[in-house]
Structure formats: C-alpha cells, structure tokens
C-alpha positions, 0 to 999 in steps of 0.5 A: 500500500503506497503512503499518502498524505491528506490534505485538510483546510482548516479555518473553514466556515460552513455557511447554509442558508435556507430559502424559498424554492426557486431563490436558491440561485439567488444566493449563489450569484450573491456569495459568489459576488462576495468571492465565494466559491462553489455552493450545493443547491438540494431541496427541502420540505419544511414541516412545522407551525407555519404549513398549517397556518396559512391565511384562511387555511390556504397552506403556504409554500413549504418547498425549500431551497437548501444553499451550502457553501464552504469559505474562510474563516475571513469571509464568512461574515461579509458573504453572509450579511451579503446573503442576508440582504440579497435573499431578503431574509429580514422579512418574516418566513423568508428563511434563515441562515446560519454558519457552522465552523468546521474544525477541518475538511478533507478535499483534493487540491491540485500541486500547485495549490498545495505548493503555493500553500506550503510557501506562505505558511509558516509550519506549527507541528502538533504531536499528536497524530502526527499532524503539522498546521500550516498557516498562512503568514499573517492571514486568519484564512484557508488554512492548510492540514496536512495528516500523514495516515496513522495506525491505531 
C-alpha cells in the first residue's frame, strides 16, 4: 500500500442558508459576488407551525431551497450579511441562515495549490497524530492540514 498524505483546510466556515424554492440561485450569484466559491443547491420540505397556518387555511409554500457553501474563516461574515440582504431574509418566513465552523475538511487540491500553500505558511507541528498546521503568514484564512495516515 503506497503512503499518502491528506490534505485538510482548516479555518473553514460552513455557511447554509435556507430559502424559498426557486431563490436558491439567488444566493449563489450573491456569495459568489462576495468571492465565494462553489455552493450545493438540494431541496427541502419544511414541516412545522407555519404549513398549517396559512391565511384562511390556504397552506403556504413549504418547498425549500437548501444553499451550502464552504469559505474562510475571513469571509464568512461579509458573504453572509451579503446573503442576508440579497435573499431578503429580514422579512418574516423568508428563511434563515446560519454558519457552522468546521474544525477541518478533507478535499483534493491540485500541486500547485498545495505548493503555493506550503510557501506562505509558516509550519506549527502538533504531536499528536502526527499532524503539522500550516498557516498562512499573517492571514486568519484557508488554512492548510496536512495528516500523514496513522495506525491505531
């Protein structure tokens, strides 16, 4: 078995956002706009209080758009305020979003980013399961985790 090592970003922020059906794409252009990358768009149903009080029994519209999107740590506040603004949530049932830190994501990055990671980060080893953290010099972003696999 050949020895490989995982690359993990750290100082990543998940950001999900939760909008009528249709409004989804919306959200996208407006985080990408801000300097978001790639974002999921699923579908949802949304069941609760609201579905059984539609005006003189008439049910409201449950079917939702689910908005995912992963940026750095830097980023999430302004994407999100951007997205609150754009998707008009300050309006009552309009939906919500919320952001969710992630301790650290494992995705494929080709060399030459990686490489150009490792030249800005500054390396911190942590001992324990053989970690090291690279850190971008005088940057709260993307980070970059790089784990060489271990036996248990």
């Amino acid at each position: 078995m050949s020895e490989r090592n995982i690359t993990y970003l750290t100082d990543v922020y998940l950001i999900t956002c939760v909008v009528d059906h249709g409004k989804g794409e919306d959200v996208v252009k407006a985080a990408r706009g801000a300097g978001a990358g790639g974002a999921l768009i699923h579908s949802g149903h949304g069941v609760g209080i609201r579905e059984r009080l539609g005006l003189l029994g008439i049910a409201l519209e449950t079917d939702k758009d689910v908005v995912q999107m992963m940026v750095g740590t830097e980023q999430a506040e302004m994407v999100a305020n951007l997205i609150y603004g754009t998707a008009g949530l300050d309006r009552p049932g309009a939906g919500f979003i919320y952001l969710t830190p992630l301790e650290a994501v494992a995705t494929y990055l080709p060399r030459d980013i990686r490489e150009r990671l490792r030249e800005r980060t500054a390396r911190v080893p942590t001992p324990s399961r053989q970690r090291q953290h690279l850190r971008p010099a005088g940057s709260s972003g993307l980070c970059c985790l790089t784990m060489a696999p271990t036996s248990i």
